[in-house]
N, C-alpha and C positions, 0 to 999 in steps of 0.2 A: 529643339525644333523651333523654327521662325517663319514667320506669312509672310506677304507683300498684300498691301492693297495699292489700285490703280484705279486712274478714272478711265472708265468706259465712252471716250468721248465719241458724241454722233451717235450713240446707241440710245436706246428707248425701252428695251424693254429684254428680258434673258432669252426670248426668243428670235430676237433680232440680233444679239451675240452671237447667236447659231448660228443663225443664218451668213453672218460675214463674213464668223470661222470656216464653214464648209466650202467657200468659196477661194479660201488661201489656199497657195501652193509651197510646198517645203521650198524652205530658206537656200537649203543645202541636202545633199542626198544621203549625207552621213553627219551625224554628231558624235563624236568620240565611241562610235562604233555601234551607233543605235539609229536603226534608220527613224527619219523625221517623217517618212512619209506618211499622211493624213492626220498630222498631228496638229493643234494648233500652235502659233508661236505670236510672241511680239518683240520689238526689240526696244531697248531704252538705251538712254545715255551713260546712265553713269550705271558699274557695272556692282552690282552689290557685294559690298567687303566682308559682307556673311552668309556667303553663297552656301558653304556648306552645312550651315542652319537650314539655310531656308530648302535645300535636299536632303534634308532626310527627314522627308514628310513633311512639306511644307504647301502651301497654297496661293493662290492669287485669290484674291477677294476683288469683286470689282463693284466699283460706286455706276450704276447707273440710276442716271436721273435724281441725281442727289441725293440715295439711298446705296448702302452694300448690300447688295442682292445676293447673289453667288460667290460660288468658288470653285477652281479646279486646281488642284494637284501639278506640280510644276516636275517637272521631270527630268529637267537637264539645261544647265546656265552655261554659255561658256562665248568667250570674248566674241566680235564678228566688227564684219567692217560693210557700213550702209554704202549705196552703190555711187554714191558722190564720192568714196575714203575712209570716209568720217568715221574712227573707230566707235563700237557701243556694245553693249551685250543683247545674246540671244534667246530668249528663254521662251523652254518650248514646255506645254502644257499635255496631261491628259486630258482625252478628246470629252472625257464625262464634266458637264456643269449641273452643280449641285446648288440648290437654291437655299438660301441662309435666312436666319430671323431678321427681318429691315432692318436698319439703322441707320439712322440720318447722319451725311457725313458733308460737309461745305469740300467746294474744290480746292484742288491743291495742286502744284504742277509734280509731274514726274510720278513716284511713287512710295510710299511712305512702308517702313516696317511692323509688323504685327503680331504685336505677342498673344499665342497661344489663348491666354487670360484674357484677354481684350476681342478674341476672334466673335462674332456672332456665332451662335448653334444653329448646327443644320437646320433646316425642313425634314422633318421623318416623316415619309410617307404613312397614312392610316393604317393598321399592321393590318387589317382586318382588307381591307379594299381598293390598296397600296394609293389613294389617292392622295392629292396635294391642292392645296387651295389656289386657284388660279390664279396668275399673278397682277392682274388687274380687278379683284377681287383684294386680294392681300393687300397690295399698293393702297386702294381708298380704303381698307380697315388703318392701313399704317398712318393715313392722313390723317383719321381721327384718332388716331391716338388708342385703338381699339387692339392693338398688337406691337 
């Protein structure tokens, strides 16, 4: 198994990922035989030469605001052509965003691989009260170094 991390550009915060996600419309109506529909997707340039790592259980980790905050489960990669020609890959995600331990990451263009060992560990919800520390809460504990 292999991740990807991506910068989350123009995002602010995991609730404003949602927000952007529920507002895309599928790419295409079929992915090798899996509807896309209400899924989200993005697409990048260069098309990853360890695509079948990174499906079978693998994830998108995304840097917003200069931390990896979340991740969601990638579910299907496969070639596509942006609407100028320009070929690129498509890769569509489970619609669940999972919130991860911060980690301060600097920009980088495109998107980087991520092993396993190196991934941030979930947020587990309190088993008792399934809560989660709000993420503007979490953010300024991560600012001081406190998480």
């Amino acid at each position: 198994m292999l991740h990807m991390v991506k910068l989350a550009v123009g995002i602010q915060s995991i609730e404003d990922l949602a927000a952007r996600q529920s507002l895309q419309t599928p790419p295409v109506d079929d992915l090798d035989g899996t509807s896309a529909a209400g899924m989200p997707w993005f697409r990048t340039r260069m098309y990853p030469r360890r695509a079948a790592e990174i499906l079978d259980g693998g994830s998108i980790y995304r840097v917003i605001a200069g931390r990896i905050l979340c991740r969601q489960r990638i579910t299907a990669i496969q070639p596509d052509t942006r609407e100028d020609g320009t070929p690129c890959a498509l890769v569509v995600m489970a619609p669940d965003i999972i919130p991860v331990q911060p980690r301060a990451m600097r920009p980088f263009q495109g998107w980087r691989y991520l092993r396993p060992e190196d991934a941030p560990a979930d947020l587990l919800a309190n088993s008792h009260t399934g809560d989660v520390l709000p993420e503007a809460l979490r953010n300024e504990l991560a600012e001081l170094c406190l998480i």
